[in-house]
C-alpha positions, 0 to 999 in steps of 0.5 A, a space after each residue: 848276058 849283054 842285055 843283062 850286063 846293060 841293064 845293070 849299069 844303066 838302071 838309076 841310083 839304086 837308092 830310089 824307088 823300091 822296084 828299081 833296087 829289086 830289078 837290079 838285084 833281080 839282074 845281078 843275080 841271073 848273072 852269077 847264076 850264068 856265071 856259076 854254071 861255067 857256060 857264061 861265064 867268060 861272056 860276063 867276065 867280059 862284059 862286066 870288065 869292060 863296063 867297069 873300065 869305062 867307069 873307072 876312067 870318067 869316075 876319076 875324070 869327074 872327081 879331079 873337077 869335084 869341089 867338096 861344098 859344090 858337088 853335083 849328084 851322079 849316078 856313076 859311083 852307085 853303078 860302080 858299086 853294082 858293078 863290082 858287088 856283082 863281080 865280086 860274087 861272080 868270081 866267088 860263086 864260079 870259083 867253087 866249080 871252076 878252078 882257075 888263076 882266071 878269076 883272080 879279082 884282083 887281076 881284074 882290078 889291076 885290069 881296069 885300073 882301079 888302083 887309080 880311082 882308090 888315088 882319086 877317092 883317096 885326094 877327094 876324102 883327104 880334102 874332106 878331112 875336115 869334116 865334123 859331127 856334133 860331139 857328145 861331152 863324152 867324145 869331148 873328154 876322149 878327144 881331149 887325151 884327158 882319161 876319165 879317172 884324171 878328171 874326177 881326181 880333180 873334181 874330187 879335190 875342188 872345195 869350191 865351184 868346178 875345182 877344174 884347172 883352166 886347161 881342163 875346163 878349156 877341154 870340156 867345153 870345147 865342141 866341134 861344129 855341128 855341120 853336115 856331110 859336104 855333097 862331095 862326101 855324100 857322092 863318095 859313099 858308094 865308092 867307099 861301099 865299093 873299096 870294102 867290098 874288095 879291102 875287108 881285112 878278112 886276109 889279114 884277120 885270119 893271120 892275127 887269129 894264128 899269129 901268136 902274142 908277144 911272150 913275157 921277157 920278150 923285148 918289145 919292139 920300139 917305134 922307128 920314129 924314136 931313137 933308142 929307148 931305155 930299159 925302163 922306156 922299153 919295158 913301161 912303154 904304152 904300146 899296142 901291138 900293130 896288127 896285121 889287118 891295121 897295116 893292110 891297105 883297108 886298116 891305112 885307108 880307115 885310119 887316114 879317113 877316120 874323120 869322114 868315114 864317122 861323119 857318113 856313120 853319123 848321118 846313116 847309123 845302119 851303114 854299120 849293119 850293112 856295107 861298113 862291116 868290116 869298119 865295126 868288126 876289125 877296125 872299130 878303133 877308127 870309130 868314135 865312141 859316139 858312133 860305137 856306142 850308137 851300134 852297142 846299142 841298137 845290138 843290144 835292143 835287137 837282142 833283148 827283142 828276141 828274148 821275152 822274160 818276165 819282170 824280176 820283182 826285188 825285195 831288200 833290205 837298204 841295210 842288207 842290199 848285198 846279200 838280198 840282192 845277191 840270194 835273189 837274183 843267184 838262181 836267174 840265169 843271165 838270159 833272165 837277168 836281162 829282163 826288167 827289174 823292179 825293186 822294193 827297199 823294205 819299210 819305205 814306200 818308193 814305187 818303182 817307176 824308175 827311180 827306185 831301180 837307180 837307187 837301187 844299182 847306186 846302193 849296190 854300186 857302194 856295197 861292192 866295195 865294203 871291206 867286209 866282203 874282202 872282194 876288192 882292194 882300193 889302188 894305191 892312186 888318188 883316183 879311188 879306183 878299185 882292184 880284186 883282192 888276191 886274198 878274197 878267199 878269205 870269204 868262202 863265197 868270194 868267186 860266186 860273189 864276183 860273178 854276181 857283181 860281174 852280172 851286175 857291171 853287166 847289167 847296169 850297161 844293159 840297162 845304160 845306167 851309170 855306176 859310181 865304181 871305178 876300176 884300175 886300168 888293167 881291170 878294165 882291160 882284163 874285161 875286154 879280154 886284153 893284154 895287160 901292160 907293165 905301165 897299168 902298175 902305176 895305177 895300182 901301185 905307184 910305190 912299187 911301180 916306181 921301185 921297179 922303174 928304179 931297178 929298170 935304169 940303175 946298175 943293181 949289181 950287188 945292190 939288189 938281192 932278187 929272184 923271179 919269185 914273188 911273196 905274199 903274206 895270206 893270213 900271217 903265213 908267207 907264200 912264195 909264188 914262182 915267176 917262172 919255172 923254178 924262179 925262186 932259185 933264178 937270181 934277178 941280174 943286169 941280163 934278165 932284169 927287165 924279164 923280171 918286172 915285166 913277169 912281176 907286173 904280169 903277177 901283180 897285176 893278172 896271175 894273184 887275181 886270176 880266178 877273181 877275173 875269170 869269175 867276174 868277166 864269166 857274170 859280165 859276159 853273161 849280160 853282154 856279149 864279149 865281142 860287142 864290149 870289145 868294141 871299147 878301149 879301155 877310157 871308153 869302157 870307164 865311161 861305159 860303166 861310170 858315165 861322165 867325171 864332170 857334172 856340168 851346170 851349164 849343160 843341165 841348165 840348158 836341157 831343163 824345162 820350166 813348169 809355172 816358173 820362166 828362165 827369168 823368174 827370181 826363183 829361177 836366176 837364184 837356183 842356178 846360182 846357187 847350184 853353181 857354188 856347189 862343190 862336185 861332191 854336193 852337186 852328185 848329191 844333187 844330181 842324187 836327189 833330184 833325178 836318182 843317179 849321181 851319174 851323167 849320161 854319156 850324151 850330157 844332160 839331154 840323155 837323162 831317163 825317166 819312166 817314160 824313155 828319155 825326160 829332161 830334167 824339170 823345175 816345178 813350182 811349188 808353195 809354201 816357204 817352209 817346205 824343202 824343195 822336193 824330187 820325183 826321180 822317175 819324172 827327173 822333176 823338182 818341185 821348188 817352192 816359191 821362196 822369197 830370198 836367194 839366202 832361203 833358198 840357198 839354206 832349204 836346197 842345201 838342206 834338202 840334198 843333204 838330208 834326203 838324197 838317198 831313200 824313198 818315201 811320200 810326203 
């Protein structure tokens, strides 16, 4: 045991070579195996907290001399790392024979004082709070506080140029500094493996699972840091419930270490896949979208590695889009649906090498919306976004619909493409299987959201004369629907009147579209996976689905490559000037045009796709001035002819996205 014990501790890194990381293994594993008979135990016990007290002591000498730029190597923390992944299995493998407070980790870790090197570990990370990764545009407008669907209202109302306000444009573009992890970080790591192995969440996970949600009337509880909130403050407040593993000692050090926790995930991706678990499991919040989106990712490639389907061949009509689509791809399972698709539009002659299937998911996008179907209503806001139908039932097929376009919104994440379709707040929650909040009517309904806010801060005795039900007119004949148990014969009085608007948002918002969700999450969750999509709030979803409001020139010209033309060529310079006086809407027509989706990627123009993986945006030269300039959107290619003006070139690009951003054909 002892030679086993000094073995451990004295071995290097554990990061170096092959055999080295194999033996430390190899040793640890003798000693749980001693341990777990109950004969040995006491001697490793021993042996283990003696040499984990020692650590523990020159550890937090070393880190108080540490400076965050200058820090040297050490060995030490990887040993303590060792140490107490060694423990902790000794203590679980010889507990299920040997019943006793004896092995208590946590008595051993009050032991040898190991709350007082989680301090030092806790000052050193806090100097390093500071530290800061490259951010994609995406990260960019969720650290901005900007949601996605402001963003594009202003875009959409612009007439000329960018048409974002200067505040707006000022937090776009700014960007953190792409500087690397400091040594001292680097030097933590294996004490902040250490600290999850012993701080998971898993305690107070399982106490979350039984605790049950607020109910509906019950007052919500106010933040103590504010004085006394209004009826209405209490009732439309943007709350979350503060979960038990975000109040443990685990939750408080992720959410305090946001910041170098991402840094060390950004440098090494598969930390999530292995000792930083529990920070993707139960506190992905701390996460940013960047690193989730990262691990969403790589699951997902995982996954599709493990099921072998074939390619699903489409053959549709561009008029017929919807129903083609949806008659073909019915009978697939969603296992199936995973595959690749390849698409024909019937009478045009696009081969699809990638850019016909972007065609096809826009088209589609579009088709889901058509008042025809009755499958969604457009909210009451400017942003244009989209909410079920309480009346899609008009159309028999209506729930079968929605659990195609959910395999749809599913598949288009799958297969990172972006869909022009947006969706109200509470939508993208019901998708991530939250809890929608009175709040999230504002976005469906401004005008009855601010009628009820209204009743919310007025006295409406004798004023308002209400009940807890709600009416509906379905088809020329009014249905009066109970808020609750016999609600139709419960007057609305200063007493109970905040449970009313919060049961009718629940009813407007949840309850009148209940089996239109529940249809189109089962075709979503079919595609991806629930637990990997709850990984996103709900502005991380949008973008999920949407990709970036904003389409930035200047990234765009930055991530092109020139073929037969240079940056300096009067061609080039007109281009470029010319597209910058482009509205959003002709820009998207570009984008359109030129590469397949209107959509940015979430990693800005870096991230366009072609059909052999990931292919900047190109500019080719061509000839003859009375041709249009003209796009290969599988190859993200456009082949400008050489014109001899800017005003030509302004009048054959214009007329070119105009007319021919939408369908295939060869020239």
């Amino acid at each position: 045991v002892l030679s086993l014990c000094n073995f451990l501790c004295q071995a290097g890194s554990g990061y170096g070579a092959k055999w080295e990381g194999d033996s430390t293994h190899e040793a640890a594993d003798i000693l749980v195996a001693l341990a777990a008979g109950g004969h040995h135990l006491a001697a490793v016990r021993d042996e283990l907290m003696r040499v984990l007290a020692q650590l523990v002591t020159e550890i937090t000498s070393a880190l108080g001399r540490c400076q965050p730029t200058t820090a040297e190597p050490s060995t030490l923390e990887t040993k303590f790392l060792r140490l107490i992944r060694t423990l902790a299995e000794v203590v679980k493998e010889a507990s299920k024979k040997v019943s006793s407070d004896a092995l208590d980790i946590n008595r051993f870790m009050v032991e040898a004082n190991v709350d007082s090197l989680w301090d030092a570990l806790d000052r050193a990370l806090t100097s390093l709070d500071d530290t800061e990764v490259t951010a994609s545009p995406a990260q960019r407008l969720l650290l901005s506080g900007l949601a996605p669907s402001q963003v594009r209202v202003e875009g959409q109302t612009a007439g000329f140029g960018s048409g974002f306000s200067e505040a707006t444009s000022e937090k776009l573009s700014s960007s953190s500094s792409a500087a690397p992890p400091k040594p001292l970080l680097n030097r933590l790591l294996p004490l902040i493996e250490a600290f999850f192995v012993l701080h998971n969440g898993e305690t107070e996970a399982k106490v979350d699972k039984q605790s049950r949600p607020q109910s509906a009337g019950e007052e919500p509880s106010t933040p103590a840091s504010r004085g006394p909130l209004s009826a209405a403050e209490q009732v439309f407040a943007d709350r979350e419930e503060v979960s038990q593993i975000e109040r443990s000692k685990f939750g408080k050090f992720c959410r305090k270490h946001r910041r170098p926790l991402n840094a060390l995930v950004k440098q090494t991706p598969a930390l999530l896949g292995r000792s930083f678990a529990p920070l993707i499991q139960k506190m992905s919040s701390c996460l940013d979208f960047d690193n989730k989106r990262s691990y969403f990712r790589s699951q997902l490639r995982t996954r599709r590695a493990e099921s072998r389907y074939e390619t699903i061949r489409l053959r549709v009509r561009r008029n017929e889009i919807f129903m083609d689509s949806y008659q073909q791809l019915r009978v697939r399972s969603g296992e199936e649906m995973k595959a690749k698709i390849q698409v024909q539009f019937q009478g045009e002659e696009g081969i699809d090498a990638g850019g016909v299937i972007k065609e096809w998911y826009n088209s589609l996008a579009q088709e889901i919306f058509n008042p025809n179907y009755a499958l969604f209503l457009q909210a009451g806001g400017k942003a244009c976004t989209y909410h079920p139908n309480p009346m899609s039932s008009i159309n028999r097929e209506h729930l079968s619909f929605f659990q195609f376009v959910g395999r749809i919104i599913g598949k288009a994440i799958h297969d990172g493409h972006n869909l022009e379709a947006f969706f109200t707040r509470g939508f993208y929650k019901h998708m991530l299987g939250r809890a929608v909040i009175p709040l999230d009517l504002e976005a469906f309904d401004p005008e009855y959201f601010v009628n009820l806010k209204w009743t919310l801060e007025n006295d409406i005795t004798d004023i308002l004369e209400l009940n807890f039900s709600a009416e509906s007119d379905e088809f020329g004949k009014t249905k009066i629907v109970d808020l609750k148990e016999n609600g139709r014969n419960i007057p609305v009085t200063e007493d109970n009147k905040k449970e009313y608007v919060q049961l009718m948002c629940e009813h407007k918002l949840t309850h009148s579209v209940k089996p239109q969700i529940e249809a189109f999450v089962k075709g979503l969750h079919e595609i991806v996976p629930a637990n990997l999509l709850s990984l996103f709030d709900d502005k991380e979803l949008e973008l999920l689905i949407s990709g970036l409001p904003d389409i930035d020139i200047e990234d765009l010209k930055a991530n092109t490559e020139y073929h037969n033309y240079t940056p300096n060529s009067d061609q080039i310079v007109w281009f470029w000037r010319v597209l910058g006086e482009f509205t959003q809407e002709q820009k998207a027509w570009f984008l359109q045009f030129a590469t397949g989706t209107s959509r940015v990627p979430l990693e800005g123009f870096k991230g366009l796709i072609g059909m052999r993986g990931p292919q900047k945006f190109s500019i080719h030269r061509a000839y003859g001035e009375q041709r249009l300039p003209s796009a290969h959107t599988c190859f993200n290619q456009l082949d400008l002819p050489e014109y001899s003006s800017e005003d030509v070139l302004r009048q054959k690009l214009v007329q070119a996205v105009t007319e021919a951003h939408e369908g295939f054909g060869f020239a």
